[in-house]
N, C-alpha and C positions, 0 to 999 in steps of 0.2 A: 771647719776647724775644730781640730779637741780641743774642750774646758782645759784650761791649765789649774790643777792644784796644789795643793803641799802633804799631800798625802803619805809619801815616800820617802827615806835618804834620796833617789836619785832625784827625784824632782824639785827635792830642796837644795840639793845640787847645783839646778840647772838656775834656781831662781837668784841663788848668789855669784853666781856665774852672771846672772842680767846684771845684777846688779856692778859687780864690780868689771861690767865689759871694756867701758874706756880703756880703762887701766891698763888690763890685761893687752889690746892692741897694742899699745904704747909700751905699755913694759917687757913685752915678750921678746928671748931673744932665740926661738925658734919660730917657722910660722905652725898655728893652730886654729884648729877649729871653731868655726862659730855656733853653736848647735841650733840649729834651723827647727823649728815645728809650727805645728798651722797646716795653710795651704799652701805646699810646699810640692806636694808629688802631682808631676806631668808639667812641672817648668823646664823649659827648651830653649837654648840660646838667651839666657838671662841678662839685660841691662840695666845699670843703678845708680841713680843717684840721692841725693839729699834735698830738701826744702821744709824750711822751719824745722821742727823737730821731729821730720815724719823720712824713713827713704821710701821710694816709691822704683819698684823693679818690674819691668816690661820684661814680657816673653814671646814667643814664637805661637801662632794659635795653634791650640791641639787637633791633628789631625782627627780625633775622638771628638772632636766636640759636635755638637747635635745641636746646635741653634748657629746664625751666619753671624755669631757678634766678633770679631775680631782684634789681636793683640791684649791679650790679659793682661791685666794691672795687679800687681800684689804690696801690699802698704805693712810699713812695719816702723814701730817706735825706738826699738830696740838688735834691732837684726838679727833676733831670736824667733818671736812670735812672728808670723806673718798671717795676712788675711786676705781674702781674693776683694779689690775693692772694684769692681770694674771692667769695661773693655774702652781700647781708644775708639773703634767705631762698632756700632752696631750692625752694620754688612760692610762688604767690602766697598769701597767706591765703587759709582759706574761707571766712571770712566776706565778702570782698573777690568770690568769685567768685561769691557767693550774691546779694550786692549788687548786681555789675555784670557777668554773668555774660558779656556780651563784650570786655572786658578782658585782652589777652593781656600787654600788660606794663606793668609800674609807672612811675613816671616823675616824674623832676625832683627826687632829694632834698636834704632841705636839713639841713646839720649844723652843730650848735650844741652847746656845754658849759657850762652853769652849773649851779650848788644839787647838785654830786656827781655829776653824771650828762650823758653825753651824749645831748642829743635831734635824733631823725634824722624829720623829718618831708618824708614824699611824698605823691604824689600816683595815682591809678588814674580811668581816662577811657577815652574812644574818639576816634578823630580826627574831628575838626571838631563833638563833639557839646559840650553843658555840661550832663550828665547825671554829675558826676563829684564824688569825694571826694578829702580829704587826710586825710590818719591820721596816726599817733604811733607811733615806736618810739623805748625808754628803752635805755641800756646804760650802769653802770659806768669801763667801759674799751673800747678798740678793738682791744686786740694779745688774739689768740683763742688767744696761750699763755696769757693770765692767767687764774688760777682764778677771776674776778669776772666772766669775758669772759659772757655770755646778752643776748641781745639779747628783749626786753619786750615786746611787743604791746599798745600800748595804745590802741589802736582808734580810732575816726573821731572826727573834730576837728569837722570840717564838710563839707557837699553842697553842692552846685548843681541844679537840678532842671531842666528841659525851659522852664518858666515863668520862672524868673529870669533876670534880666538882665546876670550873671556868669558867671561860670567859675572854679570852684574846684578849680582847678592852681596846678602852678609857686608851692606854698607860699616863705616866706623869714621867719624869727624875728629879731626885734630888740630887744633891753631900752633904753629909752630913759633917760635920763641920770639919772633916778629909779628906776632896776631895774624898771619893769612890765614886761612881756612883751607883744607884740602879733604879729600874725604878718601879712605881707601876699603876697597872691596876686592870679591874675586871667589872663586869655587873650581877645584878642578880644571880642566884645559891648560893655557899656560901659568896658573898660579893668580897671585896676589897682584892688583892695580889699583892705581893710584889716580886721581884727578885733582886739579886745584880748582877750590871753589871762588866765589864773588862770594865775600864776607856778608852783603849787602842782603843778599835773595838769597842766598844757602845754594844757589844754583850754579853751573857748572862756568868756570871764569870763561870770559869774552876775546882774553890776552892770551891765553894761554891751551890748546887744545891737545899737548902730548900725553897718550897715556902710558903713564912711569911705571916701571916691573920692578916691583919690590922682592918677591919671594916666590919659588916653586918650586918642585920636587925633580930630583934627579931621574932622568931618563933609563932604564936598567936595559942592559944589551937583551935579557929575555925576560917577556912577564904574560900573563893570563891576555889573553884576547878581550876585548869586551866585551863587555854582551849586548843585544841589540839594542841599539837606542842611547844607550849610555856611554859616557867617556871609561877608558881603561886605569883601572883602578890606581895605577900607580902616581897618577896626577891625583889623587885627592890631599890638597889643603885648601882651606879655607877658614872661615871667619877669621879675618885680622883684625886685630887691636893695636893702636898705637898709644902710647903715655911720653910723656919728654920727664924724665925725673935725671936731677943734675947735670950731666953734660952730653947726656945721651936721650937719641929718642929711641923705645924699644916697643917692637913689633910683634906681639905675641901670635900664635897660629894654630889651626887645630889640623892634625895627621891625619888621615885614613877616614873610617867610616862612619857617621852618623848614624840615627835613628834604625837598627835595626835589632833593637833590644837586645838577650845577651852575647847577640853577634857583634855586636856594636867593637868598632876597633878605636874610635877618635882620642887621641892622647894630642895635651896641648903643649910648644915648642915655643921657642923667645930667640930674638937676635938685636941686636942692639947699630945704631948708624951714629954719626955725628950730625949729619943733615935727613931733616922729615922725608927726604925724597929717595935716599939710601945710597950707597950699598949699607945692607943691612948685613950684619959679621956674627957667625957664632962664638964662643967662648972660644973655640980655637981657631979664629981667624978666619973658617970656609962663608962667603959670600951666600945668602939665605937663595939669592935668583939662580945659584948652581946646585942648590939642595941641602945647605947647608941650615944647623938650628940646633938648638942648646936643650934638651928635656927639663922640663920643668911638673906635668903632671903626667902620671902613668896608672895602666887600673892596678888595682889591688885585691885582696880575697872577698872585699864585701863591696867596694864597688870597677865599674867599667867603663871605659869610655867617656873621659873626664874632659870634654871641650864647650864650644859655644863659648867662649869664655870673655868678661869686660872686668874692667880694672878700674875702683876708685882711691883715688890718690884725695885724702881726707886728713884734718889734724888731729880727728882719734883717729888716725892710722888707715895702713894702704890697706885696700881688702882685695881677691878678686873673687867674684860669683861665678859658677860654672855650671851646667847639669852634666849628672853622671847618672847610670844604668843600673838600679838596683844588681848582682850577680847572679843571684836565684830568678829572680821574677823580669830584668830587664825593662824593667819602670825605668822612665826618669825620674829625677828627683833635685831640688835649686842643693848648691853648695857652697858655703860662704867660709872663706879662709882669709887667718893674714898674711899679705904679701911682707917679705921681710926682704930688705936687699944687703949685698954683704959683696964687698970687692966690685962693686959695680953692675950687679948681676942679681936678677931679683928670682927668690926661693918660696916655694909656696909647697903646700903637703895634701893628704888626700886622707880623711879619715878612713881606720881600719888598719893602719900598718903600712907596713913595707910593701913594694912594687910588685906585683905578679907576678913570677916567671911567664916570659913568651913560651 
């Protein structure tokens, strides 16, 4: 992490900028940026939340990385400075490696707090395959001073198999306006799915075994062939997020292509239902499971590939965290914006300017 000092205008800038951050969430009436520094570049699929007065944001492990510790932890006081505080495990399970024994890293987790405990549910895959799981890990607390801090294993949720016509990644939990629990996932093939969970065990309910199709991309009469091994491009959505803010629960998605630095295409889309289980609607009525979806981030001249994206709904204000693709060097890099909603429809921006021409 760079020293932070006062040495400059800009960084006395940045430091009043810390200082009067609430505010500016709260009072802003376009969304803006949160200027991120620390240990910030090679955050992937970012999740966040808050405990005491610290947030604590989970990533995807870096394919780069050169020790087996997995899921990075990054801690911040301020949602300016960040600092690597951490991994949730130091190799993967073994049951995990027994499971999917080519698996080198975990990926996509998703953190939640209710009923006493926080539940940090991810994911284990191989690229471009849908032979893959999502698991359960329980913990107390997050600050790893606390005598309560252990983090739980509580083992696989659900698979995907070679035959099925999903992909069980890119988990996301959401208690719906009656407290159930459901959890929705999905990658490519047909789109966005949905499970209801048992509130109880975070595990998959006992009553209920349909799996719900929330979102997926339209079928085009002509498109590129695949290429071996992998699904044909034009199915690529994935990581869904769900939030319920006022009468709607809204489904956020990411487009097109991940990790391929500044080839990278993923731009993230929103639809909104009345019920957590959908039809989920764009701004103009098209249903998200025939291809329909609202744009919300797109790249820009400094950065690309603006998804992986979680949403906190907070009383200093709604944020959402994303990684985006340096445009030069095609790093990623964590992105923190406020989410602003206006007509029913929530609006967020991408530092650097206006959208890209395609």
């Amino acid at each position: 992490m760079n020293p932070f000092r006062f040495g400059s205008l800009g960084q006395l800038t940045i430091a009043l900028a810390i200082l009067l951050l609430p505010a500016c969430i709260v009072a802003a009436d376009e969304p803006r940026v949160i200027p991120v520094e620390g240990d910030v570049v090679g955050t992937h699929d970012p999740s966040i939340i808050k405990e005491g007065d610290t947030w604590y944001l989970f990533a995807t492990t870096s394919p780069n990385s050169k020790t087996g510790e997995q899921l990075p932890i990054r801690c911040s006081n301020d949602l300016v400075h960040w600092k690597a505080c951490g991994f949730v495990f130091p190799e993967a399970p073994a049951w995990i490696k027994q499971e999917s024994p080519k698996t080198k890293e975990l990926w996509a987790p998703d953190i939640s707090y209710f009923d006493g405990k926080f539940h940090l549910y991810y994911a284990y895959s191989i690229f471009g395959a849908n032979t893959s799981g999502i698991a359960l890990l329980t913990n107390k607390t997050l600050n790893p001073k606390s005598p309560g801090f252990r983090w739980v294993d509580e083992g696989l949720v659900l698979r995907s198999r070679a035959e099925d016509d999903f992909n069980a990644i890119d988990p996301n939990l959401i208690l719906d306006e009656k407290g159930q629990a459901w959890l929705s996932f999905g990658s490519f093939w047909s789109g966005i799915k949905m499970r209801k969970l048992d509130r109880k065990t975070g595990k998959l309910s006992s009553d209920d075994s349909k799996v719900y199709s929330l979102a997926s991309r339209y079928r085009p009469e002509h498109y590129d062939a695949s290429k071996p091994g992998l699904p044909p491009e034009y199915q690529a959505i994935e990581a869904p997020f769900i939030v319920h803010h006022g009468d709607y629960f809204y489904l956020f998605v990411s487009y097109d292509l991940c990790c391929r630095g500044i080839k990278s295409t993923y731009r993230t889309l929103v639809g909104r239902s009345r019920e957590v289980i959908g039809p989920y609607l764009d701004s103009e009525g098209k249903k998200m499971i025939d291809g329909g979806a609202m744009p919300l981030l797109e790249k820009n001249q400094k950065w690309i590939g603006p998804g992986g994206e979680s949403i906190l709904l907070q009383k200093e204000g709604d944020i959402i965290v994303f990684h985006a693709y340096d445009a030069k060097r095609g790093i990623p890099s964590l992105q923190i914006f406020t989410l602003m909603w206006t007509d029913g429809w929530p609006h967020a921006a991408l530092d650097g300017g206006a959208p890209k021409s395609k």
